[in-house]
MIVOMAR-329709 format. One line per field, with one value per atom (N, C-alpha, C): residue number from 1; residue in three letters; chain; z, x negated, y negated. Coordinates in steps of 0.001 Angstrom, whole numbers, padded with zeros to 6 digits, always signed. Atoms other than C-alpha are relative to their C-alpha. Example, Ala and Ser with C-alpha at 12.3 -4.5 7.8 and 13.67 -1.06 7.14 Angstrom:
seq	(1  1  1  2  2  2)
type	(ala  ala  ala  ser  ser  ser)
mol	(A  A  A  A  A  A)
Z	(+000000  +007800  +000000  -000060  +007140  +000730)
X	(-000890  -012300  -000900  +000820  -013670  +000770)
Y	(+001190  +004500  -001200  +001190  +001060  -001090)
***
This chain:
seq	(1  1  1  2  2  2  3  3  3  4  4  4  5  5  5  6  6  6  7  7  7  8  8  8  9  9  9  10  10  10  11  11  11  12  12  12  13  13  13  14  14  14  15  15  15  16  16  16  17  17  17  18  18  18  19  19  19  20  20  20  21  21  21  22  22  22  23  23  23  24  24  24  25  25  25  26  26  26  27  27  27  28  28  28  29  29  29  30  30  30  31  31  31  32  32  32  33  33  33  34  34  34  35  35  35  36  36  36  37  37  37  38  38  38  39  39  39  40  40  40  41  41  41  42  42  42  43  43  43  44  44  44  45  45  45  46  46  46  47  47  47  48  48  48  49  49  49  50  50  50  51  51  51  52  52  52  53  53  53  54  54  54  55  55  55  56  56  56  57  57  57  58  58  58  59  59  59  60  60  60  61  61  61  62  62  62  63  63  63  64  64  64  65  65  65  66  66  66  67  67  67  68  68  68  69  69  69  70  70  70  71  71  71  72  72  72  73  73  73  74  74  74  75  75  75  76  76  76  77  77  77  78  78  78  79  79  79  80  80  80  81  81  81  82  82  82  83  83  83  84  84  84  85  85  85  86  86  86  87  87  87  88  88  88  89  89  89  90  90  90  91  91  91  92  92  92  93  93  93  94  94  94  95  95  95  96  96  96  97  97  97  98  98  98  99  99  99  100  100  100  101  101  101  102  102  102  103  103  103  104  104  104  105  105  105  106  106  106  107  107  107  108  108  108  109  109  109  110  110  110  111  111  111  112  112  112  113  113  113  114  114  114  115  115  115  116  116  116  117  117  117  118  118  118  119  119  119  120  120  120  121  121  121  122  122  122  123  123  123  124  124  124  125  125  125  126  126  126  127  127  127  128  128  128  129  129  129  130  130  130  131  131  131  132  132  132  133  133  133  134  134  134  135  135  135  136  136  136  137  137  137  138  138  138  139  139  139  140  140  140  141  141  141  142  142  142  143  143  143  144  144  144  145  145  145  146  146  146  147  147  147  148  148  148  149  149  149  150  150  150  151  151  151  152  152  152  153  153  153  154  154  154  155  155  155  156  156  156  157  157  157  158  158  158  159  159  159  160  160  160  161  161  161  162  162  162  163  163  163  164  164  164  165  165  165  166  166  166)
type	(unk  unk  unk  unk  unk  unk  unk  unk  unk  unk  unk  unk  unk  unk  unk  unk  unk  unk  unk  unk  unk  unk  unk  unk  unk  unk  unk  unk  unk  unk  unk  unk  unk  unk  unk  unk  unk  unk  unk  unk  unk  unk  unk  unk  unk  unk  unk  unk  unk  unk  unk  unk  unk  unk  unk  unk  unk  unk  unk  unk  unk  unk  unk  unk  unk  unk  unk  unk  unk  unk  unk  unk  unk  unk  unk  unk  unk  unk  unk  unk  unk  unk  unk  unk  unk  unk  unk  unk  unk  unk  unk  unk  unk  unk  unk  unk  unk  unk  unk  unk  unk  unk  unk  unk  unk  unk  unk  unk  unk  unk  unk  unk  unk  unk  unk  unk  unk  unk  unk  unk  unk  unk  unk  unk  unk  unk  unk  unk  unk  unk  unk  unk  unk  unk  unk  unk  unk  unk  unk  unk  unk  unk  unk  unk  unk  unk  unk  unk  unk  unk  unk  unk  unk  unk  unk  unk  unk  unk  unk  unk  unk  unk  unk  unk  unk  unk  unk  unk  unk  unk  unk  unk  unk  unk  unk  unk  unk  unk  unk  unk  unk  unk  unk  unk  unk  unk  unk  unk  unk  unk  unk  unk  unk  unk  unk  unk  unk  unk  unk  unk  unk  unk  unk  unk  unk  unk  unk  unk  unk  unk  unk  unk  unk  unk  unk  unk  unk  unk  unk  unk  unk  unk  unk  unk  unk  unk  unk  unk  unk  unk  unk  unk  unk  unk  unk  unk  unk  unk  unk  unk  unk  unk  unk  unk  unk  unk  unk  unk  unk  unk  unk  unk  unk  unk  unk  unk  unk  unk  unk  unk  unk  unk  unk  unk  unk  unk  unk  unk  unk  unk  unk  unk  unk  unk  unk  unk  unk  unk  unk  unk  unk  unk  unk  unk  unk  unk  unk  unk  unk  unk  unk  unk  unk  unk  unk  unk  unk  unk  unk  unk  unk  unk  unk  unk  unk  unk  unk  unk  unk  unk  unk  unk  unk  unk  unk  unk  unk  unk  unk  unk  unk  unk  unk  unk  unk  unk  unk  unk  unk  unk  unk  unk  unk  unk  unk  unk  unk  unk  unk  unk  unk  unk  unk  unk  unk  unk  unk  unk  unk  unk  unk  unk  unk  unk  unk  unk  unk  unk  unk  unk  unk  unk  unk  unk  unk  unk  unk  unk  unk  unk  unk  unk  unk  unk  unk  unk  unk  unk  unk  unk  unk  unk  unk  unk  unk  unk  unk  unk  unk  unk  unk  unk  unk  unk  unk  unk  unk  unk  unk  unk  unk  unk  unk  unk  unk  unk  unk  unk  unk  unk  unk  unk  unk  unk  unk  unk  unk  unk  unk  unk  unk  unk  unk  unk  unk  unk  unk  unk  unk  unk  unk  unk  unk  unk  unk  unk  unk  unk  unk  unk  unk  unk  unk  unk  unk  unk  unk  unk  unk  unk  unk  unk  unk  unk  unk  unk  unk  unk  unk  unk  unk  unk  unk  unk  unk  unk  unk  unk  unk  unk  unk  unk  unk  unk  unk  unk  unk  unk  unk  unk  unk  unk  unk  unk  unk  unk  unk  unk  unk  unk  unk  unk  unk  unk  unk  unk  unk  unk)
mol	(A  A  A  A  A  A  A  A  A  A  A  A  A  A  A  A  A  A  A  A  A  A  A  A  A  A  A  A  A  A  A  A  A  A  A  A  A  A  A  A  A  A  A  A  A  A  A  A  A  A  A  A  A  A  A  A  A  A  A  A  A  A  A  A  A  A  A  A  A  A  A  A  A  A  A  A  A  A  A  A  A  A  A  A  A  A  A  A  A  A  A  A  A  A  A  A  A  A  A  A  A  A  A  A  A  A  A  A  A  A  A  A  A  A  A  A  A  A  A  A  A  A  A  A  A  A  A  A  A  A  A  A  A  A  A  A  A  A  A  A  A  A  A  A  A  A  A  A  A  A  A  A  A  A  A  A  A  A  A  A  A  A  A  A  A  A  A  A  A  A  A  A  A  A  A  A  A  A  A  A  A  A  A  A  A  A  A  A  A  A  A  A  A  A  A  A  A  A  A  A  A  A  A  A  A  A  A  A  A  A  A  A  A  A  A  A  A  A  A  A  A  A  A  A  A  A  A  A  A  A  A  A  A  A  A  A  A  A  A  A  A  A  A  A  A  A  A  A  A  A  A  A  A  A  A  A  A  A  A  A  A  A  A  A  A  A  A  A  A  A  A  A  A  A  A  A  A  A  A  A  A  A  A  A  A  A  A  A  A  A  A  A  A  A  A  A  A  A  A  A  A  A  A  A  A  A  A  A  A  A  A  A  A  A  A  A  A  A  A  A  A  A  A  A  A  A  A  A  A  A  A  A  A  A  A  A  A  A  A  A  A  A  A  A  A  A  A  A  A  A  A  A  A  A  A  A  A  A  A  A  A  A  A  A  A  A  A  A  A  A  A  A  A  A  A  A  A  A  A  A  A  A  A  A  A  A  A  A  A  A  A  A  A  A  A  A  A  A  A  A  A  A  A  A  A  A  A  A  A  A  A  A  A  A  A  A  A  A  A  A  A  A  A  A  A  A  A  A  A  A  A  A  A  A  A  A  A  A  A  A  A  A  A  A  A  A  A  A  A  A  A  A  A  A  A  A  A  A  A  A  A  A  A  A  A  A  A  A  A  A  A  A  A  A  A  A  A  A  A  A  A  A  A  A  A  A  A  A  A  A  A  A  A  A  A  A  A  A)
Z	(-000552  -027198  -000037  -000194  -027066  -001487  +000722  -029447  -000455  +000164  -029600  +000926  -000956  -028249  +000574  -000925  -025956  +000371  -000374  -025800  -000514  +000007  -025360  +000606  -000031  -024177  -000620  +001057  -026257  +000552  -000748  -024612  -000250  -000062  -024227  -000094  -000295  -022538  +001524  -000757  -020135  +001107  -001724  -016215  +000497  -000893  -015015  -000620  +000340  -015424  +001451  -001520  -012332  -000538  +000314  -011968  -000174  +000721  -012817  -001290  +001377  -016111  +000024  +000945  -017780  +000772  -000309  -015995  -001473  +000885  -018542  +000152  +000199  -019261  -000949  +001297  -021599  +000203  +000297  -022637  -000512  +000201  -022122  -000715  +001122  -025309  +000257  -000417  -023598  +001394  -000996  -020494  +000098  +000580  -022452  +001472  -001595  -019248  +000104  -000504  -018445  +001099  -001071  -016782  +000150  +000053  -015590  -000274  +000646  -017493  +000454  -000695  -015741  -001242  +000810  -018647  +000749  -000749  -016759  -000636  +000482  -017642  -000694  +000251  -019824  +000830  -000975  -017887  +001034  -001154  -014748  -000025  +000423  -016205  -000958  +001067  -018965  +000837  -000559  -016161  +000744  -000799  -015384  +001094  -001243  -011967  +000691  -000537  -011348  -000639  +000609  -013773  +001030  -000760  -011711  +001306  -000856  -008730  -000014  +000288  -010236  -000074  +000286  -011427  +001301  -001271  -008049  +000942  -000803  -006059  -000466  +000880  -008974  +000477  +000139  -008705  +001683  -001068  -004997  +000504  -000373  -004857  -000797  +000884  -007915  +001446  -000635  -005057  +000527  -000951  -003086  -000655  +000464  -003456  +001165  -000997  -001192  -000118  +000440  -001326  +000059  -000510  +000157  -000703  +000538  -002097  -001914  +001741  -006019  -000599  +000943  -007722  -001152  +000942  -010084  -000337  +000970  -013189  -000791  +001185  -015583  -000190  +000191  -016055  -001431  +001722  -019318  -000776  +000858  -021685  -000976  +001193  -024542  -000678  +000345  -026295  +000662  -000938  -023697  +001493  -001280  -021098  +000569  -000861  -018661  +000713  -000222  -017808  +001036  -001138  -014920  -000589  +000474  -015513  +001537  -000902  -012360  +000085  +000097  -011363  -000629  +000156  -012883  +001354  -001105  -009793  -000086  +000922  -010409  +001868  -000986  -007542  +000214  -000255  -005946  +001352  -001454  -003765  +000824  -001219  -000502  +000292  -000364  -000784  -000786  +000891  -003348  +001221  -001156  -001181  +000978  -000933  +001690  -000502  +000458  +000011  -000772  +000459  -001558  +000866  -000815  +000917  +001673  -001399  +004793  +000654  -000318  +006346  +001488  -001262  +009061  +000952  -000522  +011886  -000114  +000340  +011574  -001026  +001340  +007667  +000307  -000519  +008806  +000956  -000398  +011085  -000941  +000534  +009172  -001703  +000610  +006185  +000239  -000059  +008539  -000097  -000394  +009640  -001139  +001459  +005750  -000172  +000171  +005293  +000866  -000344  +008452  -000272  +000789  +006663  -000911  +000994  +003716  +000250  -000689  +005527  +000531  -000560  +007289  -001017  +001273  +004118  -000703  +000459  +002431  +000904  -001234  +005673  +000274  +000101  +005708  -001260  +001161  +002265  +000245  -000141  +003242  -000851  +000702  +001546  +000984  -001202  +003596  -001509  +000917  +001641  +000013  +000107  +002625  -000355  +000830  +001150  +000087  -000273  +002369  +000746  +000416  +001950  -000645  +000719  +000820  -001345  +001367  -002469  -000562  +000232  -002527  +000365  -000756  -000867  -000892  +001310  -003417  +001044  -000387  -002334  -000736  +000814  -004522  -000021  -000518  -005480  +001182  -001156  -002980  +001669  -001281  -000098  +000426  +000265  -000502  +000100  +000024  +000675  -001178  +000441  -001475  -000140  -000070  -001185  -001338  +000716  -004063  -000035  +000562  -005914  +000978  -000468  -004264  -000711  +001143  -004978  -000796  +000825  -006258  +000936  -001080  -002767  -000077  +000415  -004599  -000030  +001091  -007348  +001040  -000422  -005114  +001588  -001140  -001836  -000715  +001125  -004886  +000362  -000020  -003637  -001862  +001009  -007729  -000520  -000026  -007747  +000305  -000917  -005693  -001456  +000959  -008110  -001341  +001189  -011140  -000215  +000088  -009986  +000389  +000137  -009260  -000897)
X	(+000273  -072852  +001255  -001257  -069210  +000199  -000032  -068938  -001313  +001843  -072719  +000168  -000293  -073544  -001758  +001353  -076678  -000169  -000135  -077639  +001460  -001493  -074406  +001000  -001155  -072436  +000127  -000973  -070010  +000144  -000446  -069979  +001568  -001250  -066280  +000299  +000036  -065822  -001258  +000509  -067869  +001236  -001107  -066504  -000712  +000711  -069275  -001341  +001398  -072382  -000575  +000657  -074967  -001009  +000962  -078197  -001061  +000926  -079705  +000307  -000633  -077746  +001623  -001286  -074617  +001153  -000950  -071851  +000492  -000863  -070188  +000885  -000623  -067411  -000192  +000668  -068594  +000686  -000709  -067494  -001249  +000681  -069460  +000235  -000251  -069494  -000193  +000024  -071208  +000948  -000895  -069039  +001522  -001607  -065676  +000144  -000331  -065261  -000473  +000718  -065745  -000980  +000939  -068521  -000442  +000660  -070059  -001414  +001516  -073196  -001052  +000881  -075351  -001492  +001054  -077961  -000578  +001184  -080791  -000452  +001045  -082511  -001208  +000810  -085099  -001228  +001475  -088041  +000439  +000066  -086742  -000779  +001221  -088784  -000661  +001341  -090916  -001279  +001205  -093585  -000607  +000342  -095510  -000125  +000023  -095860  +001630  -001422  -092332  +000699  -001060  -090462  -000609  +000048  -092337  +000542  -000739  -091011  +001427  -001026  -088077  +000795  -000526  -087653  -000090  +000256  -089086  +001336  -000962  -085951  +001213  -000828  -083737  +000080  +000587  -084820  +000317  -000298  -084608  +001389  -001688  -081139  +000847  -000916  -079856  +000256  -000019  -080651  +001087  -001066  -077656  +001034  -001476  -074599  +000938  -000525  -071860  +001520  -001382  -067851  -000015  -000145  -068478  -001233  +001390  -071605  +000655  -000207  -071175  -001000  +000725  -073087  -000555  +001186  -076217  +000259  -000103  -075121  -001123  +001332  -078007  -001199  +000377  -080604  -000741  +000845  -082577  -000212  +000468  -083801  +000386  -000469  -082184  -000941  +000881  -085243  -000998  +000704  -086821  +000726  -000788  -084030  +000004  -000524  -083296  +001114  -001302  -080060  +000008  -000514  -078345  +001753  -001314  -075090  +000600  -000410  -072740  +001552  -001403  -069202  +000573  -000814  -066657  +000790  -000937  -064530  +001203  -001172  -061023  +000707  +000292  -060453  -000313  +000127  -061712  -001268  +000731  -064468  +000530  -000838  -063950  +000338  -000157  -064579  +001178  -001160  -061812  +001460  -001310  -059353  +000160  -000173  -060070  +000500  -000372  -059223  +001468  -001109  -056194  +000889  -000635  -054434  -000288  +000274  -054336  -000170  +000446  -055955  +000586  -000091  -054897  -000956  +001126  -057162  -000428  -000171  -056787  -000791  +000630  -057611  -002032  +001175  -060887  -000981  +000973  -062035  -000293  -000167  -061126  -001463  +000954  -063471  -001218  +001279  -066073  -000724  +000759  -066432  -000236  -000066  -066431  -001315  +001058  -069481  -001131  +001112  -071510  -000165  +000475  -071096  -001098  +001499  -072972  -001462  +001687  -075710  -000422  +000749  -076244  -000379  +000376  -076354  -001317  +000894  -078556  -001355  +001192  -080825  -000525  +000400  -081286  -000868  +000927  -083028  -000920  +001575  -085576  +000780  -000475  -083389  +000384  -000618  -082529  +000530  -000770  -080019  -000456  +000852  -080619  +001085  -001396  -077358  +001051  -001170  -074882  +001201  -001081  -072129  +001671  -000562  -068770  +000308  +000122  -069474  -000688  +000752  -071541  +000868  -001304  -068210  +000809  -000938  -065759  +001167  -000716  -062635  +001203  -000535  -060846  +001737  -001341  -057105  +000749  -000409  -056777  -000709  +000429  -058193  -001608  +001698  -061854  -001217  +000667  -064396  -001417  +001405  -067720  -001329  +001256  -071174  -000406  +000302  -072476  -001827  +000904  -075597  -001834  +000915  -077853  -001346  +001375  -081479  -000407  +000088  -081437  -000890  +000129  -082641  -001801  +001343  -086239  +000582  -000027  -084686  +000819  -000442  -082545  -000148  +000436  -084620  -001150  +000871  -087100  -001597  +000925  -089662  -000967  +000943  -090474  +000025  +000479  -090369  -001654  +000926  -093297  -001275  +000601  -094741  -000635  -000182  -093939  -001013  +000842  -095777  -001294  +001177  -098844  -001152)
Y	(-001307  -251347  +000886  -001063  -250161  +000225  -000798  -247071  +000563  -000553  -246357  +000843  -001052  -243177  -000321  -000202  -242664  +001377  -001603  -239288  +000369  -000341  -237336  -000990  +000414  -239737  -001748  +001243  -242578  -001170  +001298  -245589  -000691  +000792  -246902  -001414  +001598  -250125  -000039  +000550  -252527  -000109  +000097  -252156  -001317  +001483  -255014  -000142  +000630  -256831  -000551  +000257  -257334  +000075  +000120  -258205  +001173  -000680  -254776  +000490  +000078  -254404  -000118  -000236  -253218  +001396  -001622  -250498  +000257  -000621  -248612  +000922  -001127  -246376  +000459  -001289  -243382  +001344  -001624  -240012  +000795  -001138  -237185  +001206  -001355  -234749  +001420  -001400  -232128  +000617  -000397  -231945  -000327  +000537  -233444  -000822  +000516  -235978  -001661  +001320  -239579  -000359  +000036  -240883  -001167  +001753  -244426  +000418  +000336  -245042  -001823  +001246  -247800  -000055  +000256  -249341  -000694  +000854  -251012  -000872  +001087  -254220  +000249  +000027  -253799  -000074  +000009  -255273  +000329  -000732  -253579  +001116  -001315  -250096  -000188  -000436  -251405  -000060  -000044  -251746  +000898  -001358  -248677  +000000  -000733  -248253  -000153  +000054  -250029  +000901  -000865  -247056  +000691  -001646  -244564  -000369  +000266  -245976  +000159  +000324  -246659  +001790  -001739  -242494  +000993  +000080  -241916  +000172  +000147  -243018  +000674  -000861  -241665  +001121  -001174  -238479  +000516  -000351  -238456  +000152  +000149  -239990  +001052  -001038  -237149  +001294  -000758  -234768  +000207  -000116  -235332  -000002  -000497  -234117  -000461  +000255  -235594  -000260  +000487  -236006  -002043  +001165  -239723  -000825  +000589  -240787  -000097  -000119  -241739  +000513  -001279  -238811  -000245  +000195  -239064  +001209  -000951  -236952  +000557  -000482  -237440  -001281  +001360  -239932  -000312  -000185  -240932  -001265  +001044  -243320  -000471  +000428  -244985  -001503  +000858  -246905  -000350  +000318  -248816  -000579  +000242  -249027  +000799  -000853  -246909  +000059  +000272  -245311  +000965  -000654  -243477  +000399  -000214  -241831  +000733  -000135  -241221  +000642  -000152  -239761  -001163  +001216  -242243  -000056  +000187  -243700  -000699  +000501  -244749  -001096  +000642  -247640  -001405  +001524  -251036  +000250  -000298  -251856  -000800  -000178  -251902  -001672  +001162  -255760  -000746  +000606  -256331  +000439  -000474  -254061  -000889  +001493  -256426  -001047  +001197  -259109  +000048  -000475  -257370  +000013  +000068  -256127  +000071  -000244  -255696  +001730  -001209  -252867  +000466  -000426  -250629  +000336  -000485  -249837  +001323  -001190  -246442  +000518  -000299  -246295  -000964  +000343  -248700  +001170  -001083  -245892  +000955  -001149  -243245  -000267  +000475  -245269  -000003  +000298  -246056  +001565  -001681  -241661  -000006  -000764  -240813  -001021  +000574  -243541  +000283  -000375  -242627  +001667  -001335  -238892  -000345  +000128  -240102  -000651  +000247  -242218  +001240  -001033  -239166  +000852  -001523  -236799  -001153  +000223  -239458  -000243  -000159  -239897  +001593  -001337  -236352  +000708  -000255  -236392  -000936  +001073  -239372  -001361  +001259  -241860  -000982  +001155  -245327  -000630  +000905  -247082  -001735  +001562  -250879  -001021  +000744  -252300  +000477  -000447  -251095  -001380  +000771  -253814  -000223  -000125  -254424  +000279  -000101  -254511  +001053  -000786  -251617  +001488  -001421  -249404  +000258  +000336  -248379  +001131  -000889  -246766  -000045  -001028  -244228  -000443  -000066  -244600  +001182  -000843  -241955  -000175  +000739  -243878  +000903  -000668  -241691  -001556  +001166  -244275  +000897  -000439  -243751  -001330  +000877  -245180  -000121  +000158  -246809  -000156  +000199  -247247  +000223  -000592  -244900  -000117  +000033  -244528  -001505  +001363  -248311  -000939  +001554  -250465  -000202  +000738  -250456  -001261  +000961  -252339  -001486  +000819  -254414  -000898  -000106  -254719  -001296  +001085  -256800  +000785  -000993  -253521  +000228  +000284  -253779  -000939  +001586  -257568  -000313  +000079  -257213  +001081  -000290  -254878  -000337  +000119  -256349  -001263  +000587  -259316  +000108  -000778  -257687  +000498)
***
């Protein structure tokens, strides 16, 4: 996949692999800019009612705009996958940092206010996150906490598990 383009943007390198696909780093042609490109699992949306679900939560989660939330750029299809494209974040989640170094209490509050901002901005659109975890926190080389992988706690709640076997 790295140097294939998708749409407008170039795929770079692989940041991770998880059980709903592929992260990527890509370059966006039309907005000259890097961006994380999330490829989805195949059979996560080849099953009609689970994509519409699936575009469903998308669609809800693009809505929000938030300093403390990781931002749904564009979303779209490359074949029969489905992709999501997001701010790039330059950083560690919050569960690596823990494990990195030692935290002040201070910077811990100051983390937790900047996170119950974004539950509140995404609770204010009808969204419940569901996963909200270390691993799901990322925080910025500039100590910026951000919520990850909004719009997803169908896919990872197993909401189109349930579907899929149906």
């Amino acid at each position: 996949m790295i140097g294939k383009t998708i749409g407008p943007f170039e795929v770079v390198e692989q940041i991770a692999k998880g059980s709903l696909g592929i992260l990527y780093r890509a370059f966006d042609k039309r907005m000259r800019r890097e961006v994380a490109l999330r490829l989805f699992d195949e059979d996560i949306t080849s099953h009609q009612e689970a994509a519409m679900q699936f575009a469903f939560e998308i669609e809800l989660a693009s809505k929000v705009s938030h300093p403390n939330i990781c931002n749904i750029l564009d979303v779209g299809t490359h074949g029969h996958q489905t992709f999501v494209v997001m701010e790039l974040l330059n950083g560690m989640s919050l569960h690596d940092r823990l494990r990195k170094e030692k935290t002040s209490i201070d910077q811990a509050l100051d983390w937790s206010r900047q996170l119950s901002e974004a539950v509140d901005a995404i609770h204010s659109e009808g969204i419940i996150h569901g996963f909200i975890y270390p691993r799901n926190v990322f925080i910025t080389n500039d100590n910026q906490a951000k919520l990850l992988d909004i719009g997803l706690s169908g896919l990872q709640s197993g909401i189109l598990d349930s579907i899929l076997q149906s």
